[in-house]
C-alpha positions in Angstrom: 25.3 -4.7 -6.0 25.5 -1.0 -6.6 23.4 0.6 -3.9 21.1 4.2 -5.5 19.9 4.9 -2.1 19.4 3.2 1.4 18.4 -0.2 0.7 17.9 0.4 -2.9 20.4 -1.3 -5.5 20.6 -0.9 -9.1 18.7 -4.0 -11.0 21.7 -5.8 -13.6 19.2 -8.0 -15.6 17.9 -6.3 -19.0 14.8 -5.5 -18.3 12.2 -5.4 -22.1 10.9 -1.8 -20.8 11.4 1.5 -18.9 9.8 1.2 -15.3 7.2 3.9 -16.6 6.0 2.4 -19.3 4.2 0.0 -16.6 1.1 0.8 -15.5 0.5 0.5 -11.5 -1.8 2.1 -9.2 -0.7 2.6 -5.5 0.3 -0.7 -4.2 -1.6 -2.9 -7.0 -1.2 -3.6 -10.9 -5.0 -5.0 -11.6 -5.5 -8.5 -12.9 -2.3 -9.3 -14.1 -0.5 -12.0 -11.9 -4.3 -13.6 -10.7 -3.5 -13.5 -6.8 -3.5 -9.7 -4.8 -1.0 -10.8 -3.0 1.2 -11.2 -5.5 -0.1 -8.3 -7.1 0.6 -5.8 -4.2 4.2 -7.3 -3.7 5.0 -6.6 -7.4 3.4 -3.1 -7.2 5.0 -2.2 -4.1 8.8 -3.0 -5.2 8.2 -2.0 -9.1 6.6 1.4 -7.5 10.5 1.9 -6.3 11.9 1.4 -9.6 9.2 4.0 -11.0 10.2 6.6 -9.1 14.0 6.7 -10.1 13.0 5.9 -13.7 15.6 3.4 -13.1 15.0 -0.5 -12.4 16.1 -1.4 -8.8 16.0 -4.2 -6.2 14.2 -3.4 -2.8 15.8 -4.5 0.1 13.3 -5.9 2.6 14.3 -3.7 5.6 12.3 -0.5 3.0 9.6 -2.7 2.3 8.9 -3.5 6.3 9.8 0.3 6.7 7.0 1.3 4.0 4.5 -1.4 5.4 4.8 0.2 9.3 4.6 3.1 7.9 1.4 2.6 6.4 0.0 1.1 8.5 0.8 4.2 11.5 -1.3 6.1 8.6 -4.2 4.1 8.9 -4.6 3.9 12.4 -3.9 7.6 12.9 -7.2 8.0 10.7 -9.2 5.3 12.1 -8.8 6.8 15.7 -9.6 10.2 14.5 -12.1 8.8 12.7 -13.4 7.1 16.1 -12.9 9.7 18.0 -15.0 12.4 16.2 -17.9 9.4 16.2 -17.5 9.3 20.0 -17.9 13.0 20.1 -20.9 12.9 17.8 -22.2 10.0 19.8 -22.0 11.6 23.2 -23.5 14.9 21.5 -26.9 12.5 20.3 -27.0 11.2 23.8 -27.4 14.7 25.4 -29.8 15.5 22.8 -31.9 12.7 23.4 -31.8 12.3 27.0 -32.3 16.4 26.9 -35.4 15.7 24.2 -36.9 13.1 26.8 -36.9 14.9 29.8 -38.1 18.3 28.8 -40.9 15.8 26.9 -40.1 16.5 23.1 -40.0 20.3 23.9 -36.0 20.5 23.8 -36.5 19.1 19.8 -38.5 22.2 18.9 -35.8 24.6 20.5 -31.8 22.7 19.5 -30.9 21.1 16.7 -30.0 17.8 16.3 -26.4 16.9 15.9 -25.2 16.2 12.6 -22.4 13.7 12.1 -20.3 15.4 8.9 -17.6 13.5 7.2 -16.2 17.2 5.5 -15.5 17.6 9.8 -12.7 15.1 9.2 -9.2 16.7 7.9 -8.0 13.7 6.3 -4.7 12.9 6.5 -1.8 11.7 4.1 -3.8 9.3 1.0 -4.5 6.2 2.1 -3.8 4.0 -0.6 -6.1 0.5 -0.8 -3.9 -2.4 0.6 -4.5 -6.2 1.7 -2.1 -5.1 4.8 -5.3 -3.4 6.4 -6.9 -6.3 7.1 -4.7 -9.5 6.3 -1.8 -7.7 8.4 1.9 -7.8 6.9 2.2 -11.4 6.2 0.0 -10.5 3.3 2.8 -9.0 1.5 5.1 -11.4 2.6 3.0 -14.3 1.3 2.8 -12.3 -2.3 6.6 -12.2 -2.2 7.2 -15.9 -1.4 4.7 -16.7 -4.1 6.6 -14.7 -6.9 10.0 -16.2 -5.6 8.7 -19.7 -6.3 7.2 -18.9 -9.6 10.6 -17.0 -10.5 9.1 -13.9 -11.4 11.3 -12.0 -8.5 15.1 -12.8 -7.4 16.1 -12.5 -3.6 20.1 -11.6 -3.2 21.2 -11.0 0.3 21.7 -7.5 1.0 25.5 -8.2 2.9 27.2 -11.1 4.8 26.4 -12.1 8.0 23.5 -11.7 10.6 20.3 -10.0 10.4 21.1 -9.3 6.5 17.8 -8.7 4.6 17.0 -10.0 1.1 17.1 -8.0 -2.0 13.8 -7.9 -4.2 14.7 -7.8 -7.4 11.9 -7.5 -10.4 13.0 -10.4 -13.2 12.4 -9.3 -16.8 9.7 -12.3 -16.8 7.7 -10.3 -14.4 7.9 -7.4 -16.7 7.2 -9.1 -19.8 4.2 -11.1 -17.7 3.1 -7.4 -16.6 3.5 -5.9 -20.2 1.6 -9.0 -21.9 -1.2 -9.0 -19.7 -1.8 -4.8 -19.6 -1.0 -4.9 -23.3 1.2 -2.7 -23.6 3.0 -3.3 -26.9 6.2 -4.8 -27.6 8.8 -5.2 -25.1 11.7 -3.5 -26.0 14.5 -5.4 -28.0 11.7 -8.0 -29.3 
């Protein structure tokens, strides 16, 4: 295996398109293999192979890196997101307990506090995944799935312990993909 980057290796099989050609949003490719998880394991390694504009295998080590790694992002904005309702929360308590004792009088003099979502920087994009909810194994379970029906190949990254497997798209993946989203002829057919 020719590695293109860290834990990225050039893909031998012929593939019947250009990695561009398929259509994937961020972590899913829509109705085409009938299960999410499936779908969110194909989109996540092809999304690898898009940005080179070359087909490669993923080695799992980069797909456990990326899943952390969204996952930090998502529960960077939920606390910030929790923590702004806390402070909104505790601003509504003063208000009201304020409003009560001075017997409705403190409502005519301060406004009441406004809970704004533009008050929220948002972070990096936080694309849609099953990971959010289902945890990791949802991934995991996608790429099981597509190694029994053949439509990925798992090659061990190097000898001996605490190797990780190598994703590899097969080219009945992307004819499955290109079939389903209609994309024309593959190439070479």
């Amino acid at each position: 295996m020719r590695c293109v980057q860290d834990g990225l290796y050039l893909a031998e099989e012929e593939m019947p398109c250009t990695p561009r050609q398929i259509r994937i949003g961020h972590y899913f490719i829509a109705g085409v293999l009938g299960r999410s998880e499936q779908e969110e394991a194909a989109a996540r390694i092809i999304s690898f192979s898009q940005h080179l504009d070359q087909w490669v295998g993923v080695s799992g080590r980069v797909l456990v890196e990326m899943m952390k790694r969204d996952c930090e992002i998502f529960s960077a904005s939920k606390e910030k997101h929790a923590g702004r309702r806390r402070v909104w929360g505790n601003q509504m308590d003063r208000w009201f307990w304020l409003n009560v004792l001075t017997f409705g009088i403190w409502g005519w003099f301060a406004e009441k506090p406004k809970f704004s979502q533009s008050d929220l920087d948002q972070p990096e994009v936080i694309p849609f995944s099953g990971i959010y909810l289902f945890g990791p194994d949802y991934v995991v379970t996608g790429i099981r799935e597509l190694l029994d029906r053949n439509l990925l190949n798992a090659v061990p990254e190097h000898d001996g312990q605490g190797a990780f497997n190598v994703f590899f798209p097969t080219p009945a993946l992307i004819s499955h993909i290109i079939k389903k989203q209609g994309i024309g002829t593959p190439r070479g057919q």
